[in-house]
LUMBARO-916343 format. One record per atom (N, C-alpha, C): x, y, z negated; residue in one letter. Coordinates in steps of 0.02 Angstrom, whole numbers, padded with zeros to 5 digits, always signed. Layout:
<atoms>
XYZa ...
</atoms>
This chain:
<atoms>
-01684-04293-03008x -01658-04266-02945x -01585-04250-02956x -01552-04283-02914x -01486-04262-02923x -01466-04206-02901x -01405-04166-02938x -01388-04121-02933x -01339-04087-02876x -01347-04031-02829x -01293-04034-02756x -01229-03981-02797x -01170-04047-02760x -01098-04015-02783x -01109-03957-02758x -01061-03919-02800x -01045-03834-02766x -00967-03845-02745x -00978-03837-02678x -00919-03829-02647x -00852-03795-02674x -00825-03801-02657x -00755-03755-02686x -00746-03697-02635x -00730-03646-02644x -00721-03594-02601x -00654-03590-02548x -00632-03594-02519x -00577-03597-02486x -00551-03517-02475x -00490-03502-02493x -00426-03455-02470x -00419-03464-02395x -00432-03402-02407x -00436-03349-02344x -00360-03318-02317x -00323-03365-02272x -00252-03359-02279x -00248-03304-02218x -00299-03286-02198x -00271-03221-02139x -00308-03142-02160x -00304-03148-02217x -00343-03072-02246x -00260-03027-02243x -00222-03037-02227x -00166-02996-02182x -00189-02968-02137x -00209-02996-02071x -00213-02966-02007x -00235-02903-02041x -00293-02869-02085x -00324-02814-02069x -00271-02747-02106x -00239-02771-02159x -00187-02722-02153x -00143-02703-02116x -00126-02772-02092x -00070-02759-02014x -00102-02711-01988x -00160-02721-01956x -00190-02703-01904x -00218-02609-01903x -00211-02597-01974x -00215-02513-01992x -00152-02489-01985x -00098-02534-02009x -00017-02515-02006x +00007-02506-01947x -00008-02554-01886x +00003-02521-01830x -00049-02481-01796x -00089-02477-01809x -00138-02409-01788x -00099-02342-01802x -00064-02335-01873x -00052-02293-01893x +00012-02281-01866x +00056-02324-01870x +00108-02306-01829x +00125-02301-01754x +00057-02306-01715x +00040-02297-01645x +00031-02223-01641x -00017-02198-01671x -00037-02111-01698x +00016-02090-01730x +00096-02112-01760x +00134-02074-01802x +00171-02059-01733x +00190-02100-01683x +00223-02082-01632x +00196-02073-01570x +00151-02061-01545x +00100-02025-01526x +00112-01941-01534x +00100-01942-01627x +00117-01880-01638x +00169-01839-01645x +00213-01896-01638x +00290-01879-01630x +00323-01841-01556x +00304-01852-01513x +00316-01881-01429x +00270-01804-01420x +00219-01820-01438x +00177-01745-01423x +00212-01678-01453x +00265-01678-01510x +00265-01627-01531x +00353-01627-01507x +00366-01670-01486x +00453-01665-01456x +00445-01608-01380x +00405-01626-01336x +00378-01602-01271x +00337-01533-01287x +00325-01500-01357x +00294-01433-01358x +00338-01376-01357x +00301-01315-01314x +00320-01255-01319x +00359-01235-01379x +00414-01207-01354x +00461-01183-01439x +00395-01130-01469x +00368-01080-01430x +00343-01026-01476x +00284-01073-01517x +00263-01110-01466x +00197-01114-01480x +00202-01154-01548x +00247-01204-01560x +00285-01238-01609x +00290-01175-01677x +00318-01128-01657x +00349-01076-01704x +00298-01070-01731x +00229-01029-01700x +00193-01005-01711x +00123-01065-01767x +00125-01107-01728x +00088-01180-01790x +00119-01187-01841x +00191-01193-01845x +00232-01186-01908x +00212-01145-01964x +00218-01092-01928x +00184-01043-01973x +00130-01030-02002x +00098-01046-01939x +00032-01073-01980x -00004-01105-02038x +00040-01173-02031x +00034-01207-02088x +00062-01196-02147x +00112-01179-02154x +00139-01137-02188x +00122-01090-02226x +00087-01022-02207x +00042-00990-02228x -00040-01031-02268x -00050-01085-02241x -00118-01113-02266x -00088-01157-02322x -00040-01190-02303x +00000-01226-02368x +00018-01185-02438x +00047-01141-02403x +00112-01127-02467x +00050-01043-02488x -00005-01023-02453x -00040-00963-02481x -00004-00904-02487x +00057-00895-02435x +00095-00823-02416x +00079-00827-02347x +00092-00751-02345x +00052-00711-02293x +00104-00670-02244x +00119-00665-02214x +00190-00624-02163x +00158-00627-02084x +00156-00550-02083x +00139-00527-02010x +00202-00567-01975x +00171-00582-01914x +00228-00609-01867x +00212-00562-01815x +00288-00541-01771x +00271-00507-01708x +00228-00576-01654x +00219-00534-01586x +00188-00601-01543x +00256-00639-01497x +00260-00723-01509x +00306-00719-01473x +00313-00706-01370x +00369-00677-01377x +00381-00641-01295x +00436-00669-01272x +00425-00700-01217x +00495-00728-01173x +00549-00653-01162x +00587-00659-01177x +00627-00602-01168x +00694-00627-01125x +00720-00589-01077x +00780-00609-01041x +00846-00601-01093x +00894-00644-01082x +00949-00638-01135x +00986-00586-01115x +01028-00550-01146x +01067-00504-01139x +01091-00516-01082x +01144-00462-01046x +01182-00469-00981x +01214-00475-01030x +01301-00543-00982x +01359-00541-01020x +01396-00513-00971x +01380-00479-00906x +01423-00434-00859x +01450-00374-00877x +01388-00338-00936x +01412-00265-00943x +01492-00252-00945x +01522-00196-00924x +01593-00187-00918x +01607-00141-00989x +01661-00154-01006x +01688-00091-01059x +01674-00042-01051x +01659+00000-01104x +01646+00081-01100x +01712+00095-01080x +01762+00095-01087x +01810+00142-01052x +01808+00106-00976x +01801+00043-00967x +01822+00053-00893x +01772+00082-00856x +01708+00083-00883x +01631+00116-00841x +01650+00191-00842x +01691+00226-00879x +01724+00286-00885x +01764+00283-00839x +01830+00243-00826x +01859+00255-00764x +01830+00240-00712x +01782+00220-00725x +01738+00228-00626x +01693+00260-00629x +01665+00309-00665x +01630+00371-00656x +01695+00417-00638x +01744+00422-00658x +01797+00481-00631x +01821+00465-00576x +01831+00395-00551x +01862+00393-00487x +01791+00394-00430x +01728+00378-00458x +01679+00400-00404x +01636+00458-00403x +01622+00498-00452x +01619+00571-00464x +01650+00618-00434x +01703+00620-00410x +01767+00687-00422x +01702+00751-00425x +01650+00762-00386x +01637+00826-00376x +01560+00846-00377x +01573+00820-00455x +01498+00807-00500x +01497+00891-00508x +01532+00925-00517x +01538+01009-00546x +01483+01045-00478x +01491+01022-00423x +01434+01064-00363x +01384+01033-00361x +01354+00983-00406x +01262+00980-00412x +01244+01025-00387x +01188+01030-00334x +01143+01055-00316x +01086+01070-00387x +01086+01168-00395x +01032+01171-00432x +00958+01151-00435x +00945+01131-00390x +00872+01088-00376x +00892+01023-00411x +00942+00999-00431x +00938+00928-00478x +00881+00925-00535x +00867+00874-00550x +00815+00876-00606x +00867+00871-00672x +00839+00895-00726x +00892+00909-00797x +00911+00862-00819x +00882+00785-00823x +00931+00710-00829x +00968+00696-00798x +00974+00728-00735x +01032+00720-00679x +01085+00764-00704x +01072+00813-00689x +01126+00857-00750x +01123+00844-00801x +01124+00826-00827x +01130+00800-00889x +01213+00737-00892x +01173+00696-00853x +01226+00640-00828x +01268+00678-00788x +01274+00718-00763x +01329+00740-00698x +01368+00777-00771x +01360+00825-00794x +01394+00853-00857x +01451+00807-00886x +01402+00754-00930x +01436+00707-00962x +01472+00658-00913x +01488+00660-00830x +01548+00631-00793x +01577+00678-00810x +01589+00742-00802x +01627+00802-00786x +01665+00786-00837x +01637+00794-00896x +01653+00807-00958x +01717+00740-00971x +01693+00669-00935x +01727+00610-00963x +01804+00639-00895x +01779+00657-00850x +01844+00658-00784x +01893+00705-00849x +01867+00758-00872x +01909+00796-00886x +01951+00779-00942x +01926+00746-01002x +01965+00704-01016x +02015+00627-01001x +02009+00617-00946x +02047+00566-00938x +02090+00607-00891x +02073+00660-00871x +02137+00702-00836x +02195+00717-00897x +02164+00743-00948x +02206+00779-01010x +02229+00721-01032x +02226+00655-01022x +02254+00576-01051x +02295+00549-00979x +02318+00574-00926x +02344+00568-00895x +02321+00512-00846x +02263+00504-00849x +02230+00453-00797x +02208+00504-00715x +02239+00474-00684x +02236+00480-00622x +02156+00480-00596x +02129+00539-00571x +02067+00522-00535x +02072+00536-00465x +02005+00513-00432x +02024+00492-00335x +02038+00565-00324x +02038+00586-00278x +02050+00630-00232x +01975+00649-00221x +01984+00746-00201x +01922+00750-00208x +01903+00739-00139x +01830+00733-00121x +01789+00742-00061x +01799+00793-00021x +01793+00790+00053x +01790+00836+00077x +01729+00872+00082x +01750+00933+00094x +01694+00989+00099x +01626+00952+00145x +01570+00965+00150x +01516+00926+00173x +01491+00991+00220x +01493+00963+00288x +01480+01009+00346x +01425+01069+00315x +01427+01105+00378x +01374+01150+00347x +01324+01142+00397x +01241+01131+00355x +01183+01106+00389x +01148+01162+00442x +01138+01139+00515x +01140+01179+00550x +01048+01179+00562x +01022+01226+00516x +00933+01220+00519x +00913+01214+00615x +00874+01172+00627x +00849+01140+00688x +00786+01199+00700x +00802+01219+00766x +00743+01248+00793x +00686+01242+00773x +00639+01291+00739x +00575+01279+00718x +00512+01302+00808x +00475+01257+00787x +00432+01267+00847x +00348+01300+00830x +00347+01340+00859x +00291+01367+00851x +00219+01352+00852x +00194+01321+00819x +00139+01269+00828x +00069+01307+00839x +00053+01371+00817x +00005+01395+00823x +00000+01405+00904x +00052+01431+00926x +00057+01447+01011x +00051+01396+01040x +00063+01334+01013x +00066+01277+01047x +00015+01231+01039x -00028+01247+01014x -00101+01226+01007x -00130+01267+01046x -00128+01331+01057x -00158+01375+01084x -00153+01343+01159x -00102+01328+01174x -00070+01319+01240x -00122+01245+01248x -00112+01206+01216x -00148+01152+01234x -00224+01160+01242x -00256+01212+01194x -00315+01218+01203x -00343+01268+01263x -00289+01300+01307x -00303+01325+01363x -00329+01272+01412x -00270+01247+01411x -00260+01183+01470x -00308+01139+01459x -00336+01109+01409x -00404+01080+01417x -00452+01121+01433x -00449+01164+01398x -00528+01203+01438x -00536+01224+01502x -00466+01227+01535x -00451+01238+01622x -00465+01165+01638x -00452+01093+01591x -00451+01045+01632x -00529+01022+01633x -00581+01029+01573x -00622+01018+01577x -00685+01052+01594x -00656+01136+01625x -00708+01173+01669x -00786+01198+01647x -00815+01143+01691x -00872+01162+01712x -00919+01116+01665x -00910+01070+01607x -00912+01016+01554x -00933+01069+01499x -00877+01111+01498x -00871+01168+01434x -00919+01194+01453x -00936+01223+01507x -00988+01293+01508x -01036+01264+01506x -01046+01193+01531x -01135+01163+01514x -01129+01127+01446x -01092+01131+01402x -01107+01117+01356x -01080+01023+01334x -01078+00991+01373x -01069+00925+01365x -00997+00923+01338x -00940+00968+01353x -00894+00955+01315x -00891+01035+01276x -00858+01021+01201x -00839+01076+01146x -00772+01068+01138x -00746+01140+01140x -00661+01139+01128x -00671+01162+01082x -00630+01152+01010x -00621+01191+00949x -00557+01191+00928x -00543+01258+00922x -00458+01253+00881x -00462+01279+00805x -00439+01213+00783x -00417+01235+00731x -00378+01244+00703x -00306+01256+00634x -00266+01259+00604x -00229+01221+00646x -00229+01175+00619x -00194+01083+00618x -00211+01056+00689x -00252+01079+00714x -00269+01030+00794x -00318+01074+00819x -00320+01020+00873x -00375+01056+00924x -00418+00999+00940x -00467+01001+00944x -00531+00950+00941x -00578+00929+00992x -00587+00904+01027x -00611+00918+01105x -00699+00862+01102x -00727+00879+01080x -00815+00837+01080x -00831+00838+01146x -00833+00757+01159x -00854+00742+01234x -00935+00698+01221x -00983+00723+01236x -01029+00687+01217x -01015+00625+01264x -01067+00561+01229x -01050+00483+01240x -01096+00469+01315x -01137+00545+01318x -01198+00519+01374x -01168+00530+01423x -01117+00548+01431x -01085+00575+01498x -01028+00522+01507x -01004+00478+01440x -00953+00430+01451x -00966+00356+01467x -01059+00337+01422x -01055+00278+01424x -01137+00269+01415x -01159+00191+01446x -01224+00192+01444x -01262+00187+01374x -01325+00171+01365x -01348+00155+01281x -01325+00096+01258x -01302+00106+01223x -01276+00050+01168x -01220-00004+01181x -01172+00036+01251x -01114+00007+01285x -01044+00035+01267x -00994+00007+01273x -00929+00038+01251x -00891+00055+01345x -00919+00008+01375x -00876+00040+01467x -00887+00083+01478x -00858+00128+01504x -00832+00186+01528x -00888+00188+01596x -00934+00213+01608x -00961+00240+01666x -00930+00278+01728x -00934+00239+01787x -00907+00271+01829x -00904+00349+01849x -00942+00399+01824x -00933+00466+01836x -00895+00490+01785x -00890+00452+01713x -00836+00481+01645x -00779+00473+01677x -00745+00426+01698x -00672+00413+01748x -00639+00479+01752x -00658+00516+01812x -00618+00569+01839x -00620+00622+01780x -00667+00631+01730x -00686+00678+01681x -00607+00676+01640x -00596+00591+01615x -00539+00587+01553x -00505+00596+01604x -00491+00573+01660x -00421+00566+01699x -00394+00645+01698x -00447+00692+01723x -00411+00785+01723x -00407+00782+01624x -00420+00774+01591x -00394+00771+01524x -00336+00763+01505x -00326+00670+01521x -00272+00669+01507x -00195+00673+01547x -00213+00714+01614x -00164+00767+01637x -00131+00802+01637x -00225+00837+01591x -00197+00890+01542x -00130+00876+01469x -00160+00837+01445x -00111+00827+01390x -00049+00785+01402x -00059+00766+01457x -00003+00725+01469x +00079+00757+01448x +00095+00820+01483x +00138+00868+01469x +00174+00889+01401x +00128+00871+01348x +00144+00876+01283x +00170+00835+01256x +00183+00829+01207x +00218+00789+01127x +00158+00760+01087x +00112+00808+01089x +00083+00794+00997x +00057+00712+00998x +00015+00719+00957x +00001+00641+00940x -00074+00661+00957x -00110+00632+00957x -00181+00614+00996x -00216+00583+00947x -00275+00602+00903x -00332+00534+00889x -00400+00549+00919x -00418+00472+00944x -00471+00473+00987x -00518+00462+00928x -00552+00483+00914x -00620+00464+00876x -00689+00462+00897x -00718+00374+00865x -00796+00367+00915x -00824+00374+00857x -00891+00430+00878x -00948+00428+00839x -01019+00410+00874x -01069+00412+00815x -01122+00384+00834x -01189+00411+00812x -01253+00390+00820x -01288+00416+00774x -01327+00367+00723x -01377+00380+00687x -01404+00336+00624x -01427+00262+00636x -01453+00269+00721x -01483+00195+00748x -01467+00147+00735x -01469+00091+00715x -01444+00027+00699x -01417+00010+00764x -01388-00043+00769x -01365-00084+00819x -01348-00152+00791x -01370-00210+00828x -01338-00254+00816x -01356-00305+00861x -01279-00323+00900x -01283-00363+00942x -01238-00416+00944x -01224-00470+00982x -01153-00529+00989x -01116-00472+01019x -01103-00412+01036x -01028-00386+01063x -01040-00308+01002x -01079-00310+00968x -01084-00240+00920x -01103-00255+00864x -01093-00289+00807x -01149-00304+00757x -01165-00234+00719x -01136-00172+00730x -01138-00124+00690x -01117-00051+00730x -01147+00008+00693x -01102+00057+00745x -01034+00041+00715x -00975+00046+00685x -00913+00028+00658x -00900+00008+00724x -00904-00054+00754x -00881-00079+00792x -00895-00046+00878x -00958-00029+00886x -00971+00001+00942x -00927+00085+00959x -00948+00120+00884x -00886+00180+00900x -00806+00162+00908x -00790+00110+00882x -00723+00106+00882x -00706+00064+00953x -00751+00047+01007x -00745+00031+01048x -00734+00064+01094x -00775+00115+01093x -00783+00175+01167x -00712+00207+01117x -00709+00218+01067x -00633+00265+01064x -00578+00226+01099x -00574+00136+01088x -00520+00117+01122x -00519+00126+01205x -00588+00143+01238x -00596+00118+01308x -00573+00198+01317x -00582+00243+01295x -00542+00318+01314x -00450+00308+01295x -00450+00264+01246x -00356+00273+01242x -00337+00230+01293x -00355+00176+01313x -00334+00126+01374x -00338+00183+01437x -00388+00205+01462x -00372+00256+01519x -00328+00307+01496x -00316+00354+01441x -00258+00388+01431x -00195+00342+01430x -00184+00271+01425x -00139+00263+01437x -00111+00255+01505x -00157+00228+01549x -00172+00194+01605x -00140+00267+01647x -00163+00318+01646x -00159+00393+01657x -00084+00410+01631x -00041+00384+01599x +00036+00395+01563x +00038+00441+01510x -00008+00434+01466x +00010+00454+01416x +00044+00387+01355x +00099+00432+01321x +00130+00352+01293x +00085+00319+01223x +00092+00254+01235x +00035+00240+01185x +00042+00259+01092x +00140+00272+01093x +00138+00294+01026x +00125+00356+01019x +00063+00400+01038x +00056+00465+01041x -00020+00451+01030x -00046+00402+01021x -00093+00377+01018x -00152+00338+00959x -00211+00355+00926x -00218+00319+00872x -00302+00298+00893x -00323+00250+00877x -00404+00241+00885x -00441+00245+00813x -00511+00291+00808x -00529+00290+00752x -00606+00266+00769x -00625+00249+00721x -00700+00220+00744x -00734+00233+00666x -00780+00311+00663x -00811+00324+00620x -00886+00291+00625x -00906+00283+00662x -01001+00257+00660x -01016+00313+00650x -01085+00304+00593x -01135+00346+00588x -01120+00408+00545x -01038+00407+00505x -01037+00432+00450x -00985+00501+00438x -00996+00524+00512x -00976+00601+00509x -01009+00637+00563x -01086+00653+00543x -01130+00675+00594x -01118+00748+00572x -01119+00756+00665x -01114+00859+00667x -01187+00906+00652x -01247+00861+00655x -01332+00862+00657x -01378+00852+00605x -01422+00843+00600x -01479+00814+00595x -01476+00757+00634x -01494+00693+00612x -01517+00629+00648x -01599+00647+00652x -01620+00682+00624x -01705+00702+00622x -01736+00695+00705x -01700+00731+00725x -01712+00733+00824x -01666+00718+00865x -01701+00713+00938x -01655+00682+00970x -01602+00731+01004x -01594+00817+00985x -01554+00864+01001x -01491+00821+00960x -01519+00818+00896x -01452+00808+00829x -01434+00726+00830x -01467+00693+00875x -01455+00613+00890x -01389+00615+00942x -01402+00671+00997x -01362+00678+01037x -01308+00716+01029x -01294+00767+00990x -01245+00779+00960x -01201+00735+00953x -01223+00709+00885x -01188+00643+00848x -01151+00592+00900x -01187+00585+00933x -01171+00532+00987x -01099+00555+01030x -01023+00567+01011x -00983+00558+01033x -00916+00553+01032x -00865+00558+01079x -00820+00559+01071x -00768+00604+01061x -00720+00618+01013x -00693+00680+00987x -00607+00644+01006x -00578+00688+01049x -00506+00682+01080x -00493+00746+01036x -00430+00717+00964x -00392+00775+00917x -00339+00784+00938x -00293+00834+00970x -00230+00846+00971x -00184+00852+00897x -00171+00824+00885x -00125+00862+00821x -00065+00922+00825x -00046+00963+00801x -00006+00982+00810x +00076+00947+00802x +00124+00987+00829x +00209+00945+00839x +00211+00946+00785x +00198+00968+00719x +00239+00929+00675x +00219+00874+00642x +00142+00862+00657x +00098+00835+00617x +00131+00745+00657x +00118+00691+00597x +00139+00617+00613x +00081+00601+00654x +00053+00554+00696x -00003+00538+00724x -00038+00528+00680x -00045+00496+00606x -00087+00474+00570x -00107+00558+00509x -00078+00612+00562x -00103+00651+00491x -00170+00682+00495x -00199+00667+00554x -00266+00708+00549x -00324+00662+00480x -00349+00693+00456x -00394+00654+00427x -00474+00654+00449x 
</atoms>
């Protein structure tokens, strides 16, 4: 049996490509990693540096954290010229008011102190200020009498309300408080004004018309739920009937910046919600006078 030639092996003339082919891999990832680290944060840069650094070289150094910090101002002016403009805008740092706080004097001193030397160096300072009028205290007004006064005139305007009980006048300190129950203003679970409440606010706000103070109308309510497409909550139902009483006080000329609407709900009851005495209580509307000095928003 004859014997089969053994071929000769043939050279393999492209066993290149595969080193090429790692060489530019590698130099795809060298600039890659190049390009990525040209475009990084300086700190954040700082801070990897160091890093490696520390894991490389096995030293250890607290670093603060880095913080963008604003660069210095290059406006600041010379200390002497910031000295000549404390003396020419000072002159009459020496009459601080003793009610200053002690860093204010403090600084008012140390002008005094700089004017007076640049006087003894022959630097010219402004001219002093003139004398500053003398404050002529404004009539104080008597507010207790003048609550009093207002709380007459409602209880003359609202009569025969007071003595049955449906309306409460209360004076207090700060205001005068006028509880109009809601059954006499508005139907169940409505914010309109019922035609017999009308003439009731109208002698009210007659009454107050004459005055200054500021006015908050406040609607209350009692524990009942409500919820409807024009009420989803009491919130909204008290703060309704309070606006439908400030629209007729305005309507009536009282000015509307004298005026505030508050809408408490369920959550400043004068009662028991237990019965329907302390249901009806709860159930209304409270017209606050404030007193003249008080801002409209100071009742709480």
């Amino acid at each position: 049996m004859a014997r089969r030639k053994r071929h000769d092996e043939h050279d393999n003339h492209e066993a290149w490509a595969i080193p090429y082919g790692d060489l530019v891999t590698l130099l795809l990832a060298f600039f890659v990693v190049m390009y990525a680290m040209s475009s990084v944060n300086e700190g954040k840069y700082r801070v990897l540096s160091d890093s490696l650094s520390e894991a490389f070289n096995g030293t250890h150094s607290a670093h603060a954290p880095t913080v963008d910090q604003d660069p210095p101002s290059s406006l600041e002016l010379p200390r002497s010229q910031v000295h000549r403009l404390i003396a020419a805008a000072l002159p009459g740092t020496a009459r601080m008011p003793l009610a200053a706080s002690p860093g204010a004097q403090a600084h008012a001193a140390d002008a005094v102190g700089v004017t007076d030397a640049l006087t003894r160096q022959g630097v010219a300072a402004a001219p002093a200020a003139a004398e500053p009028a003398p404050i002529v205290p404004l009539p104080t007004v008597d507010s207790s009498a003048e609550l009093q006064q207002v709380a007459a005139q409602v209880s003359a305007a609202m009569g025969a309300l007071v003595t049955s009980g449906q309306v409460h006048v209360r004076r207090y300190q700060n205001w005068v408080a006028v509880d109009i129950s809601t059954d006499i203003l508005f139907g169940s679970g409505m914010a309109r004004l019922s035609p017999p409440a009308v003439p009731v606010l109208q002698h009210l706000a007659d009454a107050l018309k004459p005055f200054t103070n500021a006015i908050h109308v406040e609607g209350h309510t009692d524990d009942r739920p409500i919820r409807t497409a024009e009420f989803p909550s009491n919130w909204e139902l008290s703060a309704a009937r309070a606006a439908s009483v400030v629209h007729l006080f305005m309507d009536r000329g009282i000015a509307a910046q004298r005026l505030a609407v508050i809408g408490f709900g369920q959550q400043r009851p004068v009662a028991s919600n237990l019965s329907a005495f302390g249901r009806n209580a709860n159930r209304r509307v409270a017209v606050v006078i404030l007193d003249g000095a008080a801002a409209p928003d100071g009742h709480l």
